[in-house]
Structure formats: C-alpha cells, structure tokens
C-alpha positions in Angstrom: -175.5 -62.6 261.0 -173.7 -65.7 259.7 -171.0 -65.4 262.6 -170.8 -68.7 265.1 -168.5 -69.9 267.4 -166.2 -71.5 265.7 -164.6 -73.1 269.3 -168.5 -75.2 269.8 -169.0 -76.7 266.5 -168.9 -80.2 265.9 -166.1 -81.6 264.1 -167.9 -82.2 260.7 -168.9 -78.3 261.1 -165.2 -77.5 261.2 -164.3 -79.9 258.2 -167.1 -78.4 256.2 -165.5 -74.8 257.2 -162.1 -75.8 256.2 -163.5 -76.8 252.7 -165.6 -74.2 252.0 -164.8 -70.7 253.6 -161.0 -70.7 254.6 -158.3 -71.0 251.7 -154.8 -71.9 253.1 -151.4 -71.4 251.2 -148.5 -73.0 252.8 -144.8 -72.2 252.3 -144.5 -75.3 250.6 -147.0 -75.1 247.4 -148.3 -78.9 248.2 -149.4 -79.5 245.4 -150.7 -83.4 244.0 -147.6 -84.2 241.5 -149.5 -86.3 239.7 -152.2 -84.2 238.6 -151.8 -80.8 236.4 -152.3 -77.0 237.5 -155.9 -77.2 236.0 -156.5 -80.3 238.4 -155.1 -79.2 241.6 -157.6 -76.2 241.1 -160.2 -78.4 240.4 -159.9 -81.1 243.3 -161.2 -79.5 245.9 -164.5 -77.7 244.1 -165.0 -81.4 242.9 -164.3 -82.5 246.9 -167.0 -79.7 247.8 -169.4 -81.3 245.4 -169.4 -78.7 242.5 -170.3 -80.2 239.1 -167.0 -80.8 236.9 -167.9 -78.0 234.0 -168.4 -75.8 236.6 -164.7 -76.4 238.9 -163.0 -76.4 235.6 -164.7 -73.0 234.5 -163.4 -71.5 237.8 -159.9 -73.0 237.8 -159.4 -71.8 234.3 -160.3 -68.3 235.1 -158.0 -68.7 238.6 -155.8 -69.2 236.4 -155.5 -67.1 234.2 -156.0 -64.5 237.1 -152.4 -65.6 238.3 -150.6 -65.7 235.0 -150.7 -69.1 233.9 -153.0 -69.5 231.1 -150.5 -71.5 229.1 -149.0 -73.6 232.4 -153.0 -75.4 233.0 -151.5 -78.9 231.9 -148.4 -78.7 233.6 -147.8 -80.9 236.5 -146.0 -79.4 239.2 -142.4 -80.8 238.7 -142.7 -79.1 234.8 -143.2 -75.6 236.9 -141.1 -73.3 238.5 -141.4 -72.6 242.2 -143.0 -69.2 241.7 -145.1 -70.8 239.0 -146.2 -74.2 241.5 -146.9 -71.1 244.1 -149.5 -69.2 241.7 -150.9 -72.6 241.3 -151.3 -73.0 245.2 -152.7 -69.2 245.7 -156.0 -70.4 242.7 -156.0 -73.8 244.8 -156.6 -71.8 248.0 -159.5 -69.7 246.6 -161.2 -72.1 244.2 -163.9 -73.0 246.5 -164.5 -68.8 246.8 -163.4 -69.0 250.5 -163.9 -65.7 252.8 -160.8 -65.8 254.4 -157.1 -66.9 253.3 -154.5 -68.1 256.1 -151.1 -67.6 254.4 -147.7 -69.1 256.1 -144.9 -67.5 254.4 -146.2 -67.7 251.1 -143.1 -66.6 249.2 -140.4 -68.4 252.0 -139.2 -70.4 249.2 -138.7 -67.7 246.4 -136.0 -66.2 245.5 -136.8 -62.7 246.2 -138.0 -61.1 242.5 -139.8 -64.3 242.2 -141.2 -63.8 246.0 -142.3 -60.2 244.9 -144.1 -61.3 241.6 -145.6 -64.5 243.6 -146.9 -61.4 246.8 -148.0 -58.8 244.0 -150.2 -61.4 242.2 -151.5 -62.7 246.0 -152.7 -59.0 247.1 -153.9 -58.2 243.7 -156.4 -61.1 243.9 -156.9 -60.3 247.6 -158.2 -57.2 247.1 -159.9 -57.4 244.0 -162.3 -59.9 245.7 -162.7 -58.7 248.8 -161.0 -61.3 250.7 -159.6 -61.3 254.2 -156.2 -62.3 254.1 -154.2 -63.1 257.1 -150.4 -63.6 256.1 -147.6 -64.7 258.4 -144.0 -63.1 257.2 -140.9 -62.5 258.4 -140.7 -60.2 255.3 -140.7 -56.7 256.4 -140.9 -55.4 253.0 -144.0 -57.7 252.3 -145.1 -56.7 255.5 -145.4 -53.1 254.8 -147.5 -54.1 251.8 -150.4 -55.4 254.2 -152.9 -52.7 255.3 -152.4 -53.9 259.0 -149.3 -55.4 260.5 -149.7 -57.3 264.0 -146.4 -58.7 265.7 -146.4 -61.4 268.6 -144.2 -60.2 271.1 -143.7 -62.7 273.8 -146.7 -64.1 273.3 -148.8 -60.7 273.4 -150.7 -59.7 269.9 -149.6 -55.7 269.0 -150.6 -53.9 266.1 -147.6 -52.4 265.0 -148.0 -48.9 264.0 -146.9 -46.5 261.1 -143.5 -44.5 262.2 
C-alpha cells in the first residue's frame, strides 16, 4: 500500500505531498496576475520538475477541459471571476494530484456563475477519479456531493438522505 502517516513525516515529505498529490482551490482563485491562464497551469508542473513541453501539453488540455480554450493567454485581470476560477480548478490538478481540498470554491460567484464554475468542478472530479473534499455552505451544491458530513459542535456527522 502507498498509505503513511501523514502526522510522522518530515517536513520536506509534507512539502513534496503538497506539490504533488493534493490539489487546493481556495475561495479566492489566487492566481499570479502577472502571468496568463496557460502559465498559472503550468507553474507548478514546472515547480515539480516536469519538462516545459510536457506542463504546457497538460495545461492546454486542463484547459480546454474547463472551457477556456480561447482564454489560455489571458491574465487574470482580462477574466471574469467564474473564468479566473476554471483557471484555479486546472491549477489545482495540473500536477495529477489524488485528492482535491476545496474551500468554498464558488463563494465569490454569483450564483449561475457558481453553478457553471461546481458543474465543471464535479465533472472533472469524477471523470478522473479524484477524491474531492469540498467545504460549502451551499446546500444546493451540497446535495450534489455523493457524501455530505456537517461539523456539529465540533463532532464530524454524516448527514443523511431524508
């Protein structure tokens, strides 16, 4: 098995894990202004040491996976939020992470944008595969999930179908 305990590995091990296997989307897209769509998808391959053809053949088809085949040399402030958010979503799972930690994702979207921006996000979840964990206060996003978990007063409890 490839499972370890995450809790006694060294501080590079962590770094390395961050890179490589866990993709993060923040509420904020975060993206580097001064650098296009096709470059913010690109940076952190290149960071992870994969060759240059090979991070821009993967952006390109991250991409177009989310729509924006004809946004790739846009920087950020030439997109729209929903469009800087499809951009953070192929940013998050460039490096072909296994999981994807999402904080309210959509939290800045107006909500037809926020339900474009979600249905691209699952589509991609589970047409790779991936384990997604997304934090919402969105109960009509959250019915979208296959599992829905609450904290309630500090407890963990799935929630279950009515």
């Amino acid at each position: 098995s490839d499972a370890f305990d995450v809790s006694k590995a060294s501080d590079k091990e962590r770094t390395r894990l961050r890179r490589t296997a866990i993709g993060f989307v923040y509420q904020s897209h975060l993206l580097l202004p001064d650098f296009n769509a096709l470059e913010n998808v690109m940076l952190p391959q290149l960071i992870a040491g994969v060759s240059q053809k090979e991070a821009r053949k993967r952006a390109e088809e991250l991409l177009m996976a989310v729509g924006l085949e004809s946004r790739m040399t846009h920087r950020s402030g030439q997109l729209s939020g929903g469009e800087q958010q499809r951009v953070a979503i192929a940013r998050a799972l460039a490096n072909k992470t296994s999981v994807l930690l999402a904080d309210e994702p959509t939290g800045n979207l107006d909500p037809k944008t926020a339900d474009s921006v979600f249905g691209t996000l699952l589509s991609l979840v589970r047409q790779t595969g991936l384990c997604a964990l997304i934090a919402t206060h969105n109960p009509e996003l959250a019915e979208q999930m296959d599992r829905q978990v609450t904290v309630q007063n500090g407890v963990l409890k799935e929630l279950t179908a009515q």
